[in-house]
C-alpha positions, 0 to 999 in steps of 0.5 A: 383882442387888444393888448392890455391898457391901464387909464386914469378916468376923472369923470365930471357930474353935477345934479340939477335937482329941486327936491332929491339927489339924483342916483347914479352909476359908472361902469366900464363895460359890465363892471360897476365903479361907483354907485351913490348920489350927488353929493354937492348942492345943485348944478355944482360939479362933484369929480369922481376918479379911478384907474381901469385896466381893459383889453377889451377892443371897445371899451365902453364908459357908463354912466346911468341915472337911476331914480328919476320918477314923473314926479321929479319934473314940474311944469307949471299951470298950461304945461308950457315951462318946466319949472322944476326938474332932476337930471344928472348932468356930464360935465366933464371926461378926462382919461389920463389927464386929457379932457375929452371936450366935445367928444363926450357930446359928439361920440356918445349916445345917451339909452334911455330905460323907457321909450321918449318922445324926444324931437317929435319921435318916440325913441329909445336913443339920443344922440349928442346929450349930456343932460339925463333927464330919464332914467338911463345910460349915458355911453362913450365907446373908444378903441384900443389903444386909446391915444390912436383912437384920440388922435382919430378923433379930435 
């Protein structure tokens, strides 16, 4: 078991909505920090801080989309372009005031509630997303301590 370690998380999300705010959550690990809805107009970012003690070896950051229904995303008449949609969108992570930049894209894997087709699969997992557009959990796992795994991994 790792030592115990206390971080400062500033965590970045926009709506991209049309019709109603998307619901979300963060966690860390099981542990709820937040539920609510977006509370500024669409695709412009709210910032959601909070201070989190672990000892666990892998902590991991959630964060969820909840409310997302088929009726949230209209396409237009051949169903060729989407012209209206709902995501909940990660702009940014910062933990103790270090911007993780293209780690949340890279380190991270988005698990979505219900089987997709997504590139020509039907899966459960993407890879390198930012931008809920169903229904599930956005994840970033780190090692502890966070500074060593960091510095692995910039």
């Amino acid at each position: 078991m790792a030592d115990k370690e206390s971080l400062h998380f500033k965590i970045g999300i926009s709506g991209t909505y049309w019709d109603k705010r998307p619901q979300y959550s963060i966690a860390v690990g099981n542990d709820i920090i937040k539920e609510g809805a977006i509370t500024v107009a669409s695709d412009e970012t709210e910032y959601i801080e909070f201070d989190y003690e672990t000892d666990a070896d892998a902590p991991c950051l959630k964060i969820s989309l909840l409310n997302k229904t088929d009726q949230d995303t209209i396409q237009n008449e051949d169903k060729t372009a989407i012209v209206n949609d709902m995501l909940l969108n990660i702009v940014s992570v910062e933990i103790d005031e270090i911007d993780l930049g293209h780690l949340t894209y890279s380190l991270s894997e988005y698990h979505v509630a219900q089987s997709v087709e997504y590139n020509g699969e039907i899966t459960n997992l993407v890879k390198n997303c930012v931008n809920l557009g169903w229904n599930g959990t956005w994840q970033l796992t780190w090692n502890n301590p966070f500074y060593i795994w960091l510095l692995e991994n910039i």
